[in-house]
VOPAGU-2260 file (C-alpha; in pm, 1 decimal, decimal comma):
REM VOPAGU-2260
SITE   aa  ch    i         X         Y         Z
SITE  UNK   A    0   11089,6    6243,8    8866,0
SITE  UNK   A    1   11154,9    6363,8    8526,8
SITE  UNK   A    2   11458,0    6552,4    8359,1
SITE  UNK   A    3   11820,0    6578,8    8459,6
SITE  UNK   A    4   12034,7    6838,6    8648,8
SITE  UNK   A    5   11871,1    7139,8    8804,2
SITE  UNK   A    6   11528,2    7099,0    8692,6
SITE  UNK   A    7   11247,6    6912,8    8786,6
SITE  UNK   A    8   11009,4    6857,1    8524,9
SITE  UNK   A    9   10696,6    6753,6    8755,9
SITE  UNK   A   10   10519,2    6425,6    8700,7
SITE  UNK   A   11   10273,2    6483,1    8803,8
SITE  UNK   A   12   10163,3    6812,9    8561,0
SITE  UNK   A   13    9813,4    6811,9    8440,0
SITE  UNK   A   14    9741,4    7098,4    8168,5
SITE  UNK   A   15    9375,4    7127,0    8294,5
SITE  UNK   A   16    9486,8    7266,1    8609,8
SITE  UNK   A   17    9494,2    7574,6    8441,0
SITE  UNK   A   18    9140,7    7584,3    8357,4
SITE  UNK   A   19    9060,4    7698,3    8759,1
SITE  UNK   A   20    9015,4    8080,6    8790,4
SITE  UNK   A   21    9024,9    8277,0    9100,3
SITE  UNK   A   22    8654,3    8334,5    9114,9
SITE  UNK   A   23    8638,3    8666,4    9223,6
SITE  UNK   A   24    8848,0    8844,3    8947,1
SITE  UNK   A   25    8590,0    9145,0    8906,0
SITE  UNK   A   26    8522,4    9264,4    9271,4
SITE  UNK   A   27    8934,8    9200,4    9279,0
SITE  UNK   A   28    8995,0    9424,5    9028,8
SITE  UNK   A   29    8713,5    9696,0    9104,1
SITE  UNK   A   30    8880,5    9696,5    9441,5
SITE  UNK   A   31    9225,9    9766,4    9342,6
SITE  UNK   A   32    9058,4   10013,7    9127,2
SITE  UNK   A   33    8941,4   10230,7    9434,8
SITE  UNK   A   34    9275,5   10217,0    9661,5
SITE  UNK   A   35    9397,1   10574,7    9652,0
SITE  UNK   A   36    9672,8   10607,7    9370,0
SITE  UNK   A   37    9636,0   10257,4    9209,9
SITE  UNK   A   38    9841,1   10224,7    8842,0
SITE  UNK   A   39    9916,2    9936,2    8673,9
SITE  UNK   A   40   10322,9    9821,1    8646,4
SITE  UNK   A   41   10505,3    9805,5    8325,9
SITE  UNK   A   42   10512,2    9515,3    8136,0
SITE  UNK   A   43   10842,4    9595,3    7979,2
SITE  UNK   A   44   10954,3    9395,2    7638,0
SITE  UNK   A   45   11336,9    9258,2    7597,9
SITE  UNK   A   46   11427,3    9174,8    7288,7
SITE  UNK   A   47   11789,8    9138,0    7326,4
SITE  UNK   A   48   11713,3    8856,5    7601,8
SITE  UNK   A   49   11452,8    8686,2    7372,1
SITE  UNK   A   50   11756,0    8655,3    7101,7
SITE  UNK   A   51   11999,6    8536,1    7346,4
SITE  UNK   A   52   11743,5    8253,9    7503,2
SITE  UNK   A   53   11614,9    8163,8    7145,3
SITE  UNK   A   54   11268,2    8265,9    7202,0
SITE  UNK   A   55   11015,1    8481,5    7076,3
SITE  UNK   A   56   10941,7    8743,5    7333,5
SITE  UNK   A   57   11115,1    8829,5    7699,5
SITE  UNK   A   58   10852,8    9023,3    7895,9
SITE  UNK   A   59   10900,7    9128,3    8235,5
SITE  UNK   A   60   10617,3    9184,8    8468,4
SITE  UNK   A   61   10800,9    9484,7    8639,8
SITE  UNK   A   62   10653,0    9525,7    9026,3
SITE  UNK   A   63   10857,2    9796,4    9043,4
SITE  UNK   A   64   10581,0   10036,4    9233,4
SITE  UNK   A   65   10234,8    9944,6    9422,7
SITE  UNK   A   66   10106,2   10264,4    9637,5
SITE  UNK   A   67   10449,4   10370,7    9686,1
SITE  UNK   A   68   10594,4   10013,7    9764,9
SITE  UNK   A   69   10852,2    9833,8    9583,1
SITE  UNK   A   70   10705,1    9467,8    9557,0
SITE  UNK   A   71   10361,8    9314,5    9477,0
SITE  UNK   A   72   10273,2    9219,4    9774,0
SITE  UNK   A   73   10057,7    9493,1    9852,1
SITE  UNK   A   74    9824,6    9373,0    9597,1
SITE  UNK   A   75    9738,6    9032,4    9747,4
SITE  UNK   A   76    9737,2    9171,5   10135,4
SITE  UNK   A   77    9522,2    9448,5   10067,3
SITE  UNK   A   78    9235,1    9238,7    9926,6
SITE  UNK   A   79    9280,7    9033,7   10224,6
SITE  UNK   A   80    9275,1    9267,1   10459,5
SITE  UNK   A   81    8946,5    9423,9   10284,7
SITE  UNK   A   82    8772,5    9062,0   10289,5
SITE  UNK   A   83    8939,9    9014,8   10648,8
SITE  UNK   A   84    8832,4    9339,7   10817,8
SITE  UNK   A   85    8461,6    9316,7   10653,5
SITE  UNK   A   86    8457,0    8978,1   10826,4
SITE  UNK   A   87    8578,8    9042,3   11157,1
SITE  UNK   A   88    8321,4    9353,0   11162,6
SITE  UNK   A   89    7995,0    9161,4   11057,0
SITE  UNK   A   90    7967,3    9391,0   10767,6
SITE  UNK   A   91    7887,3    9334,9   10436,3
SITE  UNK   A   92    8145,2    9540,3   10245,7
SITE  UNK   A   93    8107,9    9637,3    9889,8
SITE  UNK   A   94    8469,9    9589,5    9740,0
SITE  UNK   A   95    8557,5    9942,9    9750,6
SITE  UNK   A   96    8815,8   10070,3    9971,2
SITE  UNK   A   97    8629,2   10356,6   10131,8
SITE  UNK   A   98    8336,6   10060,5   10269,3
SITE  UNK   A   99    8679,3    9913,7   10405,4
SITE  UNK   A  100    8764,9   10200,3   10544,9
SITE  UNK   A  101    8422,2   10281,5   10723,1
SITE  UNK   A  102    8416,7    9880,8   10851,3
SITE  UNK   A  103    8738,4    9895,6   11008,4
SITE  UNK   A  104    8623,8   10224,2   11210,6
SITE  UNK   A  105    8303,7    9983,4   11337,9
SITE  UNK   A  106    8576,5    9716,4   11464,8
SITE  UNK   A  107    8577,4    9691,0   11828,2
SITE  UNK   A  108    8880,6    9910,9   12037,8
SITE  UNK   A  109    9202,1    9777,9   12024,0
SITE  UNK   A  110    9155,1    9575,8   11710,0
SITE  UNK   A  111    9510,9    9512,7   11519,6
SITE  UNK   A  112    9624,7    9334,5   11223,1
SITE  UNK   A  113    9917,4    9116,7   11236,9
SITE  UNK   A  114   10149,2    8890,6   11040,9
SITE  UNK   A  115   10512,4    8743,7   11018,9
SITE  UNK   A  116   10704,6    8841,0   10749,3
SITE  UNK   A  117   11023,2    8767,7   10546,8
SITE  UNK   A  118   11029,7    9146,6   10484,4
SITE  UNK   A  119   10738,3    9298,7   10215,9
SITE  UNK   A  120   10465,7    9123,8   10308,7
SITE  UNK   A  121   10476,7    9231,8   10658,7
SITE  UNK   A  122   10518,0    9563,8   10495,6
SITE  UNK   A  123   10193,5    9561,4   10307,0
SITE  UNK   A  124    9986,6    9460,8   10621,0
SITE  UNK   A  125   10164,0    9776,9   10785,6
SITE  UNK   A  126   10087,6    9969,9   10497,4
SITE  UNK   A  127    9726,3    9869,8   10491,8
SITE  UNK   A  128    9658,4    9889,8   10859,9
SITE  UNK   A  129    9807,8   10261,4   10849,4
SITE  UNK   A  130    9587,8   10354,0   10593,5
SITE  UNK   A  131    9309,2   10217,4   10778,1
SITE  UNK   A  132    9420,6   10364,2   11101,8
SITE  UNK   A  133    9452,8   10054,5   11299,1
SITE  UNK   A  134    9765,1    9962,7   11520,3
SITE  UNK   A  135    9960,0    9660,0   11386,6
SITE  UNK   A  136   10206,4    9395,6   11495,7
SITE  UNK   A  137   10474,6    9266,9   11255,1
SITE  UNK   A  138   10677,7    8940,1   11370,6
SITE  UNK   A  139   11055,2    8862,3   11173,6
SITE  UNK   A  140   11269,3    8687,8   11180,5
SITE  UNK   A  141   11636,1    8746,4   11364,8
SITE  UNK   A  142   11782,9    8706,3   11017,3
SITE  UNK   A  143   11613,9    9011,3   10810,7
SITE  UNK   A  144   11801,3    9311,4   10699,1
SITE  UNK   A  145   11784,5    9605,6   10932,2
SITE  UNK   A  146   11692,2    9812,7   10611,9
SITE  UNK   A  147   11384,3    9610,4   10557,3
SITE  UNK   A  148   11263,7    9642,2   10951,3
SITE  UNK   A  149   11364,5   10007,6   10896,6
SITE  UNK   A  150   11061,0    9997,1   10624,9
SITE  UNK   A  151   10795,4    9803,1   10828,5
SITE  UNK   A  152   10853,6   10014,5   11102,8
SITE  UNK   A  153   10800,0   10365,0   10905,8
SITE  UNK   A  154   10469,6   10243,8   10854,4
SITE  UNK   A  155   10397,3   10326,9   11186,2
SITE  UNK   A  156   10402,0    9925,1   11298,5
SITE  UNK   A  157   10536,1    9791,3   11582,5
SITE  UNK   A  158   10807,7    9486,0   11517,2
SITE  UNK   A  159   10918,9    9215,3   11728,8
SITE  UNK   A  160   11194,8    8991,3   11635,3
SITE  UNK   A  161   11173,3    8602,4   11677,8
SITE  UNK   A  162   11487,2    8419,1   11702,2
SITE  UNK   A  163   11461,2    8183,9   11418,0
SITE  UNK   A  164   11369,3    8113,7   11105,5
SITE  UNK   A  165   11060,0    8242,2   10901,0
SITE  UNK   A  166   10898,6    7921,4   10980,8
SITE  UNK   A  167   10930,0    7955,7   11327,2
SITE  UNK   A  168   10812,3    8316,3   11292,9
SITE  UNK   A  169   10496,9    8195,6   11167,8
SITE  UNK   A  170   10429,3    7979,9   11442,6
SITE  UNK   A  171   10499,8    8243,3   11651,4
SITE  UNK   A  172   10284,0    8504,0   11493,9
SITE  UNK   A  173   10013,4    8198,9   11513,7
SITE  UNK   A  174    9990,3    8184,1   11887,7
SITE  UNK   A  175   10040,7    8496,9   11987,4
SITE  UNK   A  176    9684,8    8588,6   11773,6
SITE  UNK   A  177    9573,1    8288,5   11961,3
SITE  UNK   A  178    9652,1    8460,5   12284,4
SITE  UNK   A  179    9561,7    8812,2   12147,5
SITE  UNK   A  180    9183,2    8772,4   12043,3
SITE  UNK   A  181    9190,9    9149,3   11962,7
SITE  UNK   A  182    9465,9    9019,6   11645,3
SITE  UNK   A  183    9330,2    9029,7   11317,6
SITE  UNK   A  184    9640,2    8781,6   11148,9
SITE  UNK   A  185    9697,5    8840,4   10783,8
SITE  UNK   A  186    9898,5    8570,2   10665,3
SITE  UNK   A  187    9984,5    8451,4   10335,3
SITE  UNK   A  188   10110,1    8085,5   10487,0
SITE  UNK   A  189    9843,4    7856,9   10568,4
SITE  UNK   A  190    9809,4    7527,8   10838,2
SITE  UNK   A  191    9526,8    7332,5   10973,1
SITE  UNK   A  192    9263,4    7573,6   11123,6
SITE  UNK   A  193    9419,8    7911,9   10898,8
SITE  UNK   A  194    9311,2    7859,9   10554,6
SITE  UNK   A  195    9079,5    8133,7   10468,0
SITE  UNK   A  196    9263,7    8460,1   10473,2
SITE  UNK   A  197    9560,4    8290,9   10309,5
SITE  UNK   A  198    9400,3    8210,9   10015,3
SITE  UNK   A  199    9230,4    8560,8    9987,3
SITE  UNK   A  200    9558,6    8680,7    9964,7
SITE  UNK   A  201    9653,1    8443,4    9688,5
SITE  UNK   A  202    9318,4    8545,6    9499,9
SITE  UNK   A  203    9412,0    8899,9    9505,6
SITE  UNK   A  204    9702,1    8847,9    9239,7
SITE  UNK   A  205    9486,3    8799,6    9013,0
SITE  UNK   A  206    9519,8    9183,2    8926,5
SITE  UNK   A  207    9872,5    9133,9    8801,2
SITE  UNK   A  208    9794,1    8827,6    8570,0
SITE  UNK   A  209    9485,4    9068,4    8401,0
SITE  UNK   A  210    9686,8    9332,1    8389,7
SITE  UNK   A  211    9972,2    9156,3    8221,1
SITE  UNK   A  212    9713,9    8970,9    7943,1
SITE  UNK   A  213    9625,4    9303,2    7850,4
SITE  UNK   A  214    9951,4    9470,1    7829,0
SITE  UNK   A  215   10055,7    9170,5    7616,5
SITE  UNK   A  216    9754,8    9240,5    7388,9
SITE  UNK   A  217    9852,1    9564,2    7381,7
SITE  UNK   A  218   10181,0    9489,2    7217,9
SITE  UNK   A  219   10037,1    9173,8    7008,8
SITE  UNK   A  220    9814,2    9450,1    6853,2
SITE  UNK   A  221    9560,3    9102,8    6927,4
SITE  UNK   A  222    9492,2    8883,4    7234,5
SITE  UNK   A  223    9820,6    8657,3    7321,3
SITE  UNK   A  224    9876,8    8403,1    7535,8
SITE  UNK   A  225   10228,5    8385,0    7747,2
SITE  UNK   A  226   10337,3    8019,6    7703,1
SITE  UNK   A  227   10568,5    8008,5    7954,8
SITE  UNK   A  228   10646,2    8185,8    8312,6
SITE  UNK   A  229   10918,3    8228,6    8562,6
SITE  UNK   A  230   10777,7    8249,4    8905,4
SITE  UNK   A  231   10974,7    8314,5    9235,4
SITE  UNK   A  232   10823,6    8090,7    9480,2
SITE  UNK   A  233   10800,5    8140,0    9861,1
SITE  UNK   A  234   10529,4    7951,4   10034,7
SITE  UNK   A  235   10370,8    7937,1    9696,9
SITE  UNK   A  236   10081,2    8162,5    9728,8
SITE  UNK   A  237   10188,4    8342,6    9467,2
SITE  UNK   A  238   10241,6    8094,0    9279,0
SITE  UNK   A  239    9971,2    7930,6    9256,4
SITE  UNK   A  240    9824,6    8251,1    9222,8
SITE  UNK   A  241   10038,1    8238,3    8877,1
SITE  UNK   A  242    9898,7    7828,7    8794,2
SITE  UNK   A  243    9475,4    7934,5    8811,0
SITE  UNK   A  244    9537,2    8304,8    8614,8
SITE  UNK   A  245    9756,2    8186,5    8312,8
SITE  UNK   A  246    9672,6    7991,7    8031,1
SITE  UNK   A  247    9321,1    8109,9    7968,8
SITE  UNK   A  248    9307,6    7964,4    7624,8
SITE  UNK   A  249    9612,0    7718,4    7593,0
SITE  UNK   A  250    9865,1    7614,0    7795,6
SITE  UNK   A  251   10137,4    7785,3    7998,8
SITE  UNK   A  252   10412,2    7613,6    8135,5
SITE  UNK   A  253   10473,0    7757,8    8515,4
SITE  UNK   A  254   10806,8    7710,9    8677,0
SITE  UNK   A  255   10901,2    7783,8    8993,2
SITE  UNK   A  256   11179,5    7979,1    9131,2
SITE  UNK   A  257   11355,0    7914,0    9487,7
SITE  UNK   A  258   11732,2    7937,2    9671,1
SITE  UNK   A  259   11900,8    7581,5    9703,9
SITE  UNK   A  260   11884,1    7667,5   10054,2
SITE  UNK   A  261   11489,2    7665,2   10079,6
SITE  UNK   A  262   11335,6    7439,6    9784,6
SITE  UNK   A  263   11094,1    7313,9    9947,8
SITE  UNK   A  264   10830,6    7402,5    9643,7
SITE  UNK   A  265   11104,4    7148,5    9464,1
SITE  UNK   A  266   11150,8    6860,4    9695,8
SITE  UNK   A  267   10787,1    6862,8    9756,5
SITE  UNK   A  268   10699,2    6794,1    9349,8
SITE  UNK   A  269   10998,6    6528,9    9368,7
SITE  UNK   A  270   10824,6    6349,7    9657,3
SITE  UNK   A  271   10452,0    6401,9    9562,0
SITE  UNK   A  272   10403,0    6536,6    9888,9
SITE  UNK   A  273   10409,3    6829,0   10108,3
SITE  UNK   A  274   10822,7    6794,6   10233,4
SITE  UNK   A  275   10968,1    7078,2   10465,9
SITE  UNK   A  276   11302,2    7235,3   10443,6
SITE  UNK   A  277   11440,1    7286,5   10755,3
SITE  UNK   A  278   11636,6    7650,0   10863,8
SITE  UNK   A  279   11809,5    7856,9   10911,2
SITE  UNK   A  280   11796,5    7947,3   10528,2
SITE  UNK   A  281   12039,7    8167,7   10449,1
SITE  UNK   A  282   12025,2    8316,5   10135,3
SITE  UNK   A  283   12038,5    8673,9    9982,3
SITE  UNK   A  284   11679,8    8613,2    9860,6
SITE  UNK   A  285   11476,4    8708,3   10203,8
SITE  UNK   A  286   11169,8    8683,3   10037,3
SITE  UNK   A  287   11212,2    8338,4    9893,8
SITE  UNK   A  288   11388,8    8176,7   10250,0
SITE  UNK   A  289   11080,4    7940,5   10341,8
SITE  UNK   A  290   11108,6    7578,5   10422,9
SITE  UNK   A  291   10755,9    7504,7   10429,6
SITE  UNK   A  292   10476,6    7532,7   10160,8
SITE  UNK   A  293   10162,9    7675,0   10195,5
SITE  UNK   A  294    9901,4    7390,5   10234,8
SITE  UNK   A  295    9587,0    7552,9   10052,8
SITE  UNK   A  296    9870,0    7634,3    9806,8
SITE  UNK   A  297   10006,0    7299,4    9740,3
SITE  UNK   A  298    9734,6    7093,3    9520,4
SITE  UNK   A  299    9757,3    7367,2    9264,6
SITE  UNK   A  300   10128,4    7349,7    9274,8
SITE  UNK   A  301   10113,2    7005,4    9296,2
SITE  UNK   A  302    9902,9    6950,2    8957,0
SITE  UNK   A  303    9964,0    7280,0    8796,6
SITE  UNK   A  304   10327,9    7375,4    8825,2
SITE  UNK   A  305   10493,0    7240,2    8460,3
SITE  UNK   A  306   10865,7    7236,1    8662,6
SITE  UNK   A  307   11070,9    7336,3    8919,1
SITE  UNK   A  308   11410,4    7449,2    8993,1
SITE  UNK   A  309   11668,7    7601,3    9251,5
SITE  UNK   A  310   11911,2    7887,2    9215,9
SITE  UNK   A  311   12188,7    8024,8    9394,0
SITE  UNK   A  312   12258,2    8373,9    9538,4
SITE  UNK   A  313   12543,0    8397,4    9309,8
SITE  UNK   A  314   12313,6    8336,3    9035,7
SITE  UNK   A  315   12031,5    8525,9    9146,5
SITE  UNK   A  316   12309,7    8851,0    9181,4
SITE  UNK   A  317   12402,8    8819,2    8757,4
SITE  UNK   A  318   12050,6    8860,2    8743,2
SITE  UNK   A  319   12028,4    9142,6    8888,5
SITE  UNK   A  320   12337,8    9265,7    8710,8
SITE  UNK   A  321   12136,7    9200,6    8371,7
SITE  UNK   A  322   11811,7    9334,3    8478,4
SITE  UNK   A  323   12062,2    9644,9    8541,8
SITE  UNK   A  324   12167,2    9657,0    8225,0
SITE  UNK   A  325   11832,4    9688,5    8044,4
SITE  UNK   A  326   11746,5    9977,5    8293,2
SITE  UNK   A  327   11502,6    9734,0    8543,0
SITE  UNK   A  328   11593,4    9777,7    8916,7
SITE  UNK   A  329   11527,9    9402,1    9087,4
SITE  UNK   A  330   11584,4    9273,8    9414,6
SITE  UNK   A  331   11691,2    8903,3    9487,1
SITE  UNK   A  332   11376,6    8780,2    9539,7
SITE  UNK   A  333   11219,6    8941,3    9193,9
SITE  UNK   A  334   11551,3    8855,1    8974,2
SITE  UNK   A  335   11515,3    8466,3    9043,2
SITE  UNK   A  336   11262,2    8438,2    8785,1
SITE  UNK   A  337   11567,2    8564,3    8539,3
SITE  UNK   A  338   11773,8    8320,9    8703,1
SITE  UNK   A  339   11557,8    8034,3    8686,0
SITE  UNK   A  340   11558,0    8120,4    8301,1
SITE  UNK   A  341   11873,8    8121,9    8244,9
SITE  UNK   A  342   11936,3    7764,4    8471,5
SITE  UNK   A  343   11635,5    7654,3    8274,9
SITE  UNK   A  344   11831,4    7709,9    7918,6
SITE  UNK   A  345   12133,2    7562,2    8013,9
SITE  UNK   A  346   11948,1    7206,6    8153,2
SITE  UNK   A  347   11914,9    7004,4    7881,1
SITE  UNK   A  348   11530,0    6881,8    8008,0
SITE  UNK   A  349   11449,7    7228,9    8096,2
SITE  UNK   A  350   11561,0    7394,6    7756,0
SITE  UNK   A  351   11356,5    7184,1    7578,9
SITE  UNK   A  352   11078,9    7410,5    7696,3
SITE  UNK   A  353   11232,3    7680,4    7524,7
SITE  UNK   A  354   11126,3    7765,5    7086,7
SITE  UNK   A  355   11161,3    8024,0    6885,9
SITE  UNK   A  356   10765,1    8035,7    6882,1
SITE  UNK   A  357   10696,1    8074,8    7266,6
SITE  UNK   A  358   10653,2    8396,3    7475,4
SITE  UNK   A  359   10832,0    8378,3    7815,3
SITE  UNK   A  360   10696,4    8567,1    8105,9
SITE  UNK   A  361   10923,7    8666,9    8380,8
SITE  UNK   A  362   10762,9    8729,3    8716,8
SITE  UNK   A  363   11007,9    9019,2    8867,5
SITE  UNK   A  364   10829,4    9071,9    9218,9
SITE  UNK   A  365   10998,0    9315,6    9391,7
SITE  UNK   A  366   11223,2    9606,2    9276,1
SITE  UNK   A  367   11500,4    9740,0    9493,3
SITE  UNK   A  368   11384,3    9653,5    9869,5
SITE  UNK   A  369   11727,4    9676,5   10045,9
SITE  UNK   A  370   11914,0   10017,9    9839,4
SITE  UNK   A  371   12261,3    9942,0    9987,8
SITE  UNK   A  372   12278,1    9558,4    9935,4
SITE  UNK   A  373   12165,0    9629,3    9563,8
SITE  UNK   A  374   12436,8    9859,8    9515,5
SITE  UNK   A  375   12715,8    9654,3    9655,0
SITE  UNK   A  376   12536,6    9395,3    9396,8
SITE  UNK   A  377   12524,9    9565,5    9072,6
SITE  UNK   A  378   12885,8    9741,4    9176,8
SITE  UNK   A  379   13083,6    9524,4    8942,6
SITE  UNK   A  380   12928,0    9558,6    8628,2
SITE  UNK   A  381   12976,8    9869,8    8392,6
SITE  UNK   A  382   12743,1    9759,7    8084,1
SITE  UNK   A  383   12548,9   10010,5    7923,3
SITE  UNK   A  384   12182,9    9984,9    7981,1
SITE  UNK   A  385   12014,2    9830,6    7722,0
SITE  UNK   A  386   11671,2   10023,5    7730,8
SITE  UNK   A  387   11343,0    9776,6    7657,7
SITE  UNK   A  388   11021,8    9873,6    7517,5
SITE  UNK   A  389   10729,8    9886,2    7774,7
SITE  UNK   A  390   10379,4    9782,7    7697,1
């Protein structure tokens, strides 16, 4: 282990990690293309953050809105639900929504997706299965906000509530589409057995990194390379979604994001192994409160991440107070990639990572998923928005 205080730089980091592409990039992106209502997010420049973390550029991936949901999970779980349903029906599916559409009306009666969830995840799945007219089955844990049950649940799914953690609502969610053969289980987690449809939902990101590469262009006025990114790690699906779709032609430094509470993307880079975190996690960052990494996720992580650190939820909350400020609307889970910046400038490994000459990506994931708890959040400050230029 490398580095001092709150960052691990990972020794194990090996730059041509980030030569591996998700394979499927065009029928990914023609896909997206064809889902009803489909736009791009902003890509919105800072400049006043660049100056105050001694950079060149501060650009924030904004997932602010995908198909009317605040977070980008919708973009990994519908591609997995698309290669998912075209599998379970025997079809082969062109990657357009509407030949998704007409193979999920061939599945056999009673035929439901189903997932457990941390909160917008589950949410996509119920998204996807309404637009597809098929009943669904979300799993959560006892811990999630009633606001973000209220949202899986006006998608028309029904929820059940495990007492535990997420972990142990994954294991849940597990058997019960073990005893349910009519399940079709999305997850975005992965064990022994369940590694396919995982990692189609960690290919479908893929759309974010080409969108931000050319909305980074756009602003260059040439093509540009980020050359570092802050990445809020769960499971890690995501992020090593983030590892094999940056640094096309040079290298980009990846860092992960998690809560002190749930590092187990962290303590697994310290050990060189996969090393669990056990619950109850409880932190404000619901999306982020998962003890156990993905295992299709982990040797891209393991190889590919630059460095790792952990936040806290009063850290994660200034965040969100200074994404206020320049007019961006984050929830905890997105605003730990500005947290894990600024924890990253203030460690005196981790800031080394930091010149004047280097373009900084920050991964902001969600917007807004819980309206009342952001509001109590942001309450305190009175700054006047500083407005940022979007690409």
């Amino acid at each position: 282990m490398t580095g001092t205080g709150a960052v691990l730089l990972n020794p194990n980091w090996d730059s041509s990690a980030l030569r591996r592409r998700t394979e499927d990039r065009a029928d990914i992106a023609a896909f997206h293309a064809s889902l009803p209502g489909f736009q791009p997010t902003p890509l919105i420049h800072l400049p006043r953050l660049a100056a105050e973390f001694k950079v060149g550029r501060v650009l924030v991936k904004h997932e602010q809105e995908r198909l009317g949901l605040p977070s980008f999970k919708i973009v990994g779980a519908s591609w997995a639900v698309h290669r998912a349903v075209a599998l379970r029906s025997g079809r082969a599916v062109a990657p357009r929504f509407g030949d998704t559409v007409a193979a999920a009306a061939a599945l056999p009666a009673g035929t439901a997706l189903s997932t457990a969830t941390d909160g917008n995840h589950g949410r996509a799945i119920a998204h996807m299965a309404r637009l597809l007219g098929l009943p669904c089955t979300i799993y959560v844990p006892s811990d999630l906000g009633a606001a973000r049950v209220r949202s899986i649940l006006a998608e028309g799914a029904t929820v059940t509530t495990v007492h535990g953690s997420y972990d142990d609502t994954v294991e849940y969610a597990a058997r019960e589409a073990m005893r349910h053969p009519e399940y079709l289980l999305v997850s975005d987690t992965s064990w022994p057995g369940y590694e396919t449809i995982p990692a189609w939902v960690s290919d479908g990101y893929a759309t974010i990194f080409d969108e931000a590469y050319r909305q980074l262009s756009d602003l260059a006025g040439r093509p540009s390379e980020f050359d570092i990114a802050l990445v809020p790690a769960g499971v890690g699906a995501f992020a090593s979604a983030a590892v094999r779709n940056l640094g096309r032609n040079a290298n980009c430094d990846v860092i992960t994001v998690e809560p002190v509470v749930a590092d187990c993307v962290r303590r697994s880079l310290a050990a060189g192994t996969l090393t669990s975190v056990p619950g109850p996690h409880h932190s404000i960052m619901a999306g982020l409160n998962c003890g156990e990494v993905s295992r299709i996720a982990w040797p891209y992580l393991r190889s590919g991440v630059r460095g790792a650190l952990a936040i806290t939820d009063e850290e994660v909350r200034e965040a969100m107070r200074t994404f206020a400020d320049a007019d961006i609307v984050s929830g905890e889970s997105g605003a730990a990639s500005l947290a894990g910046l600024t924890k990253l400038s203030r460690d005196p490994a981790g800031s080394k990572l930091l010149t004047k000459e280097r373009t900084v990506l920050l991964l902001n994931t969600e917007s807004a998923t819980d309206l009342e708890a952001y509001r109590r959040v942001i309450a305190s400050t009175a700054a006047a928005p500083q407005a940022g230029t979007t690409a």
